[in-house]
C-alpha positions in Angstrom: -9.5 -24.9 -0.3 -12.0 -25.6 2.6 -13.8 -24.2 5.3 -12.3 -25.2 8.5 -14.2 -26.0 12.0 -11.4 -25.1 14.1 -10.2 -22.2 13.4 -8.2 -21.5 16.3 -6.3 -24.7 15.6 -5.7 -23.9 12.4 -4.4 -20.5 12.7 -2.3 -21.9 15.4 -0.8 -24.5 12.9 -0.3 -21.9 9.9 2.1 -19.5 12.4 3.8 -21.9 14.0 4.6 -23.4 10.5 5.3 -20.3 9.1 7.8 -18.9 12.7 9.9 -22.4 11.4 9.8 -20.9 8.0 11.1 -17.3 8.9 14.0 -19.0 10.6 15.3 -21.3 7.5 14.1 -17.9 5.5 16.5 -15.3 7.7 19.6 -16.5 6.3 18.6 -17.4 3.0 21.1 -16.6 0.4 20.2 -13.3 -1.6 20.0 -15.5 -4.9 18.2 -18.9 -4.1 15.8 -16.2 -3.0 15.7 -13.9 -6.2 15.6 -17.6 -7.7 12.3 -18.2 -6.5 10.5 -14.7 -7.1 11.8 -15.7 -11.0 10.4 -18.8 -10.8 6.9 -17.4 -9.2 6.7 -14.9 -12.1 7.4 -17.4 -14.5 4.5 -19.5 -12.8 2.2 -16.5 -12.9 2.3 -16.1 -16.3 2.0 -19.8 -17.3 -0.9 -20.1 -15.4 -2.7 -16.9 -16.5 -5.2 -18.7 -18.1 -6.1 -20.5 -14.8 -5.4 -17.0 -12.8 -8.5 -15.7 -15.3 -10.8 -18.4 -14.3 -9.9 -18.1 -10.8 -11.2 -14.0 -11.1 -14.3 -14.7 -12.9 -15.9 -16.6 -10.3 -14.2 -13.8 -7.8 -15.8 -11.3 -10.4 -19.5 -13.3 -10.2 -19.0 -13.1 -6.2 -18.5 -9.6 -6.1 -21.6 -8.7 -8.0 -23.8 -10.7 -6.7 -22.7 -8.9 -3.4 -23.4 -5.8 -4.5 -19.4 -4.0 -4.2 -19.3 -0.7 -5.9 -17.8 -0.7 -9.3 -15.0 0.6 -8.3 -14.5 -1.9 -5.6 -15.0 -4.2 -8.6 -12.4 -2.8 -10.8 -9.8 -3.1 -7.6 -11.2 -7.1 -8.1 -10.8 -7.4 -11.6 -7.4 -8.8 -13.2 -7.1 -8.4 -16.8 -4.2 -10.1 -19.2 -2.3 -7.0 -18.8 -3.2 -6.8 -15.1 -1.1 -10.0 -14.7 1.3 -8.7 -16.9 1.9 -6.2 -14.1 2.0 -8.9 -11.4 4.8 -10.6 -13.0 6.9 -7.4 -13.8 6.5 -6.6 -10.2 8.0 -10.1 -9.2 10.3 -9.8 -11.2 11.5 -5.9 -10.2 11.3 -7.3 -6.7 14.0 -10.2 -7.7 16.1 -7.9 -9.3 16.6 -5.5 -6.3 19.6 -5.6 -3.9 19.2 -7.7 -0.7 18.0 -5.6 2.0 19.1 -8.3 4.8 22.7 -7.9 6.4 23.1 -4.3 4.9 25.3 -2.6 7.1 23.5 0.5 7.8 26.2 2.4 9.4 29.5 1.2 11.5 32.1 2.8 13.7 34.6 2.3 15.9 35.0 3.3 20.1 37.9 4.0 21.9 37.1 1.3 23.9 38.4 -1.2 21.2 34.7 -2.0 20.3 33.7 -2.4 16.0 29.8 -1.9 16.5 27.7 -2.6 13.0 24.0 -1.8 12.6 22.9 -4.5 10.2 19.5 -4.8 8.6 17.5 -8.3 10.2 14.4 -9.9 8.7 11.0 -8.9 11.4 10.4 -12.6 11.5 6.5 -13.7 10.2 4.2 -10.9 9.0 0.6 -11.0 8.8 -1.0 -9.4 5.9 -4.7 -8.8 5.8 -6.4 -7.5 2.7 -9.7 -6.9 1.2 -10.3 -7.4 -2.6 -7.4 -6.4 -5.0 -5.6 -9.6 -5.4 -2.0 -8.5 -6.8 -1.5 -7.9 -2.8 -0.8 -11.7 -2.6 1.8 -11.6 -4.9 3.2 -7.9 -4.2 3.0 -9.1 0.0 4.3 -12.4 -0.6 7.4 -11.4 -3.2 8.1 -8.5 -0.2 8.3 -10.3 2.7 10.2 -13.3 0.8 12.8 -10.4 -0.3 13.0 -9.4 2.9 13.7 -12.4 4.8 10.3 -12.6 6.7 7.6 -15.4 6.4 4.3 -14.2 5.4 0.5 -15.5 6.7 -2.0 -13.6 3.9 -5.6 -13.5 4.9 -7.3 -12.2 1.6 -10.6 -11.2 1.1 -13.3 -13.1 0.6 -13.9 -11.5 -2.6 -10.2 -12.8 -4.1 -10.5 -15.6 -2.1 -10.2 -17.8 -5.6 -8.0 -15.6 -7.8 -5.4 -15.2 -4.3 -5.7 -19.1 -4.3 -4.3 -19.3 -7.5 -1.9 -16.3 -7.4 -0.2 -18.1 -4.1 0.2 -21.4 -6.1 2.5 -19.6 -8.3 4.3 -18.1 -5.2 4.6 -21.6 -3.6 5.9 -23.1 -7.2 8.7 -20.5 -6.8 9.8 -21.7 -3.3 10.1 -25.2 -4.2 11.9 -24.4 -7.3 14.4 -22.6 -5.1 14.4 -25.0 -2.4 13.0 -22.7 0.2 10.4 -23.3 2.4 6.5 -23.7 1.5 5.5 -22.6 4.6 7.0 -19.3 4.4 4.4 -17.7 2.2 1.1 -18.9 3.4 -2.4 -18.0 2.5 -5.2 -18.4 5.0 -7.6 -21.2 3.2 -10.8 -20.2 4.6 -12.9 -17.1 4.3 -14.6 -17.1 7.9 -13.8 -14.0 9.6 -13.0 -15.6 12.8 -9.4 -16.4 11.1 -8.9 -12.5 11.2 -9.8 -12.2 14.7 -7.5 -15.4 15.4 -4.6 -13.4 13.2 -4.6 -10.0 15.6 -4.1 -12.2 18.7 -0.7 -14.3 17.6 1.6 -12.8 19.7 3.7 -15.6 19.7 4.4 -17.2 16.5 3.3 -12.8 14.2 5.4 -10.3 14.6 4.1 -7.4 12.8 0.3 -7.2 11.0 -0.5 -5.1 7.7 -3.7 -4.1 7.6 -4.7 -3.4 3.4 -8.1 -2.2 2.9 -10.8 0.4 4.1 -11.5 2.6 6.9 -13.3 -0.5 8.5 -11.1 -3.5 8.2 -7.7 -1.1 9.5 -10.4 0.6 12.6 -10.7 -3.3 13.3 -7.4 -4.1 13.2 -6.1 -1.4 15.2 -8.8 -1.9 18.2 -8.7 -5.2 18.5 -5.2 -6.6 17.3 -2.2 -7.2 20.2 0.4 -7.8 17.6 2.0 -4.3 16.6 0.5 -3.2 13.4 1.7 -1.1 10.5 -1.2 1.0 9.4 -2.3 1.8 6.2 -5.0 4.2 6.7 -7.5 6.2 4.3 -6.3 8.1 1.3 -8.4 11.1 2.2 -5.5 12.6 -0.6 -5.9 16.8 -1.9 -4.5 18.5 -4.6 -4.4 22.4 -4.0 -4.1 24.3 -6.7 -2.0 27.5 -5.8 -2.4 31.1 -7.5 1.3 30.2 -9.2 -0.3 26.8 -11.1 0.7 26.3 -14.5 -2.3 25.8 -15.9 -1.8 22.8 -18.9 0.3 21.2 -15.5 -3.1 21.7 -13.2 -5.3 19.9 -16.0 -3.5 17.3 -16.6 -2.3 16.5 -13.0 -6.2 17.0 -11.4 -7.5 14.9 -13.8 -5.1 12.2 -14.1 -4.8 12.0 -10.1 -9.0 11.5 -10.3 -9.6 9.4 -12.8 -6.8 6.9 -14.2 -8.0 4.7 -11.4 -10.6 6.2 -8.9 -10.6 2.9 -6.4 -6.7 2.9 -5.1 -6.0 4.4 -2.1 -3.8 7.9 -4.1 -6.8 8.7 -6.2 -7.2 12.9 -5.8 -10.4 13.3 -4.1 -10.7 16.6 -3.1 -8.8 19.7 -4.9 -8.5 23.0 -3.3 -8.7 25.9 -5.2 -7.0 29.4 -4.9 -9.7 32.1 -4.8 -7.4 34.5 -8.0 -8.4 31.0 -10.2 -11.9 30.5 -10.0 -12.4 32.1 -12.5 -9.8 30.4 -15.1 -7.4 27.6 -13.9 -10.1 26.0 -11.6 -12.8 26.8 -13.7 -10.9 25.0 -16.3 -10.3 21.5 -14.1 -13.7 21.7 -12.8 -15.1 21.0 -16.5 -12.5 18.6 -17.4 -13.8 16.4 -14.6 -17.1 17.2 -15.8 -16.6 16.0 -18.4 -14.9 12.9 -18.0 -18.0 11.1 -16.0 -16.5 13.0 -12.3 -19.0 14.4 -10.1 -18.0 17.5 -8.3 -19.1 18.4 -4.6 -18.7 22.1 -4.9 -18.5 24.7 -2.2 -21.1 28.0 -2.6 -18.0 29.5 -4.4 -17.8 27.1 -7.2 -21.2 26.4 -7.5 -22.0 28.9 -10.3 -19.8 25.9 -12.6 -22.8 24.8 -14.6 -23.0 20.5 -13.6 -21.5 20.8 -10.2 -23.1 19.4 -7.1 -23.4 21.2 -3.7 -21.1 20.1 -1.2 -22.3 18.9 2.4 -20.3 19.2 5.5 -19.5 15.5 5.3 -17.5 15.7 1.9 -14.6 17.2 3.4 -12.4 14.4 4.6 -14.1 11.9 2.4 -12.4 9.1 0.9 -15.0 8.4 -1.9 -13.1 5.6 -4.0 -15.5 6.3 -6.5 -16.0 8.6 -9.7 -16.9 11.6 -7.2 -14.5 14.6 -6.2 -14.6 16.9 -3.2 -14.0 20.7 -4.4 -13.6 23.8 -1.8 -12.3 27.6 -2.6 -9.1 28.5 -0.3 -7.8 32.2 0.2 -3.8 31.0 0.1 -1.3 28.1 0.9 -1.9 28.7 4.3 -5.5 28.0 4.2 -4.8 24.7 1.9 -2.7 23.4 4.9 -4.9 24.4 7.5 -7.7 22.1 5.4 -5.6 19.2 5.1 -4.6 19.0 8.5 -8.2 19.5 9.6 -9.5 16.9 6.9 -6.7 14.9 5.8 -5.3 11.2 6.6 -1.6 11.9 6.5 -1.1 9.4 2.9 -0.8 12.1 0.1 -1.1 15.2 -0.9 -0.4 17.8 -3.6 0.5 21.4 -4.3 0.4 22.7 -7.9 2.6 25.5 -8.1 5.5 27.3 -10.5 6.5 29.3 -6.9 9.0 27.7 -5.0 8.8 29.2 -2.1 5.1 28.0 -1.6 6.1 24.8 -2.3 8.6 24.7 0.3 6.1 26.0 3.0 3.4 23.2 1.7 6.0 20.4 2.3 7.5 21.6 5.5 3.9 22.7 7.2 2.3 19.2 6.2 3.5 16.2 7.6 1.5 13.6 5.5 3.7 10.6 4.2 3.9 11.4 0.5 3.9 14.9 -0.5 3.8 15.9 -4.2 4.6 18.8 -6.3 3.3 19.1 -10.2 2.6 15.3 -10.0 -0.3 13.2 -10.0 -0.5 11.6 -6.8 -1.9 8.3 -8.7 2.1 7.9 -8.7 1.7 7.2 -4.6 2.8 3.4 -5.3 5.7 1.4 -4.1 6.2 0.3 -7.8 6.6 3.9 -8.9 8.8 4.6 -5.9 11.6 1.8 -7.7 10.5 -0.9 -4.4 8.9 -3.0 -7.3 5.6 -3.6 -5.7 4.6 -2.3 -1.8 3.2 -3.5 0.5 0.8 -0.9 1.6 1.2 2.6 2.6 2.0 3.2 6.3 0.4 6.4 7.4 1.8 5.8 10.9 4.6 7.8 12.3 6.5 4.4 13.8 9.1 2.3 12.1 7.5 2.6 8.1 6.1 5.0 6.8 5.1 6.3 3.1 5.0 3.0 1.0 6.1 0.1 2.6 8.8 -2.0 0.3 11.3 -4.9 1.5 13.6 -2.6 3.3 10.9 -1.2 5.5 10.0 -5.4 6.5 13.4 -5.3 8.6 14.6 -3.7 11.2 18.4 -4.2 12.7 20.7 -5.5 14.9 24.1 -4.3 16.4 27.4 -6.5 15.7 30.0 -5.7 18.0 33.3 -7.0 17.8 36.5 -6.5 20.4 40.1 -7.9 20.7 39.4 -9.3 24.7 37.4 -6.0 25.3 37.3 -5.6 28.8 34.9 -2.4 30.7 36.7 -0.9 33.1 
């Protein structure tokens, strides 16, 4: 891979390659493309060696720009890491073809058979920042799916997503499907982004994966519809009904398993009747594991806890740092989110089902979760295999974003000499 000087003609090359591609691609049969998501995860592994070299120098280029370490652990791959990669291509293989499901069908007294069918969208653009699974989990998607795929990594995966699409291209020739119809931007100049969000003619849909920056960017500047996949500003409200071994282990799982991906807890609201117990309780488990807690004046008095400014509600910290904040009921849990959330996920911990029904139907964020750590907000743990991101838009997708939500549909009508009178 190379830095371009034309970038404009480059980009211009890559989706008018990969608009060919989606064509051959749309009525590719369900197996000769399950055939090649095999033979990518087959690739993947026998090239994890190479993968691994691939991420070091990614590694050495993330430090020596200074990312966060949880920005570096998003960058990191790891043996079992890969292992992942390659049960996600392969979960993806093994799932029914969304393309030409017949979503519903009926019959008018006109003599007319009308079918809504799922169709392919055509060439997607993804744009991501560091974790480089994305090129596999966005490439084995939109492959599933029908569509051809342009993916503009980050410049901090730039290697390890150079190698990663090799094994994704080794899986299309094997099948005998296109190259071109998962392609991976080969340059890390930002002007190829820019270039991306302007293809009206040859992208149909961009995918914005990454921080509050890259998707504000995206969304002002891109004239190609976009799928958004915004912060994960996610809560966890623990209600007056909690069980509290369920509240421990839920808070603390949801905070620290992985405190960079977008479903990490990072603020937990507290009924005022627990302060004193449950959420005295959580407070010190996070403590204790390395968390730091922002604490409003109520919680305060919990000996290690650090006091909360105006600007750590509605945080998305991505770090090993937790938001904390006393509430006087459910209602005043929702009335936080709504104020402070991002719409991706959020959590009610709570034996009383009747609060839980008033927390789902008074929120409207994508995911919403009940005794469950919202480190489970994944398209993998959702049975789509991998995602694609999670769309905290209100159009089209919405929640995480797996093959069937890369297609849309078409109506097949069929008469007999139909005539309208």
């Amino acid at each position: 891979m190379k830095d371009h000087d034309d970038i404009q003609a480059l980009m211009a090359a890559i989706g008018t390659r990969a608009k060919a591609a989606a064509a051959d691609l749309a009525c590719a049969p369900a197996d000769q493309k399950a055939q090649a998501l095999t033979a990518a995860a087959d690739a993947v592994w026998a090239r994890r060696a190479d993968i691994l070299e691939a991420n070091e120098k990614d590694m050495a280029f993330g430090a020596d720009k200074g990312l966060s370490a949880a920005m570096m652990d998003r960058l990191k791959l790891t043996e079992d890491r890969i292992q992942g990669i390659v049960d996600g291509l392969r979960a993806v293989a093994a799932q029914d073809d969304p393309v030409g499901e017949i979503l519903t069908e009926w019959d008018m007294d006109s003599g007319l058979h009308i079918q809504r069918v799922r169709t392919p969208l055509g060439v997607i653009g993804v744009i991501y920042e560091s974790r480089p699974n994305v090129t596999a989990d966005a490439g084995a998607l939109c492959l599933k799916s029908g569509n051809a795929v342009v993916l503009r990594g980050g410049s901090e995966s730039f290697h390890s997503s150079g190698a990663i699409h090799a094994c994704l291209v080794e899986g299309l020739r094997a099948a005998g499907l296109p190259e071109d119809a998962i392609q991976l931007v080969p340059t890390r100049d930002r002007a190829a982004v820019s270039e991306m969000l302007t293809m009206t003619d040859t992208i149909d849909v961009i995918v914005p994966r990454g921080g509050k920056g890259l998707v504000g960017l995206v969304q002002r500047e891109a004239r190609v519809p976009v799928f958004a996949h915004l912060e994960g500003i996610v809560h966890i409200y623990l209600d007056a009904a909690a069980d509290p071994e369920k509240a421990l282990k839920v808070v603390v799982n949801a905070k620290t398993r992985r405190t960079g991906i977008c479903g990490a807890a990072e603020c937990i609201l507290i009924h005022r009747s627990l302060v004193d117990t449950i959420g005295q309780g959580v407070i010190r488990a996070l403590l204790d594991a390395g968390i730091e807690v922002r604490a409003d004046a109520a919680l305060q008095k919990i000996k290690g806890t650090v006091p909360a400014t105006p600007e750590d509600w509605g945080k998305e910290y991505l770090d090993t740092i937790i938001a904390a904040r006393v509430v006087e009921d459910v209602d005043g849990a929702i009335a936080h989110i709504r104020q402070y959330g991002s719409q991706h996920t959020d959590c009610i911990v709570t034996e009383d089902d009747a609060v839980a029904a008033r927390f789902f139907q008074r929120l409207d964020s994508a995911i919403l979760m009940r005794n469950a750590s919202t480190q489970f907000a994944d398209g993998g743990e959702f049975g789509m295999g991998a995602e694609i991101g999670i769309a905290t838009g209100k159009m089209h997708a919405r929640g995480p974003v797996g093959a069937a939500q890369l297609t849309s549909f078409k109506y097949l009508v069929t008469g007999d000499g139909a005539v309208r009178g």
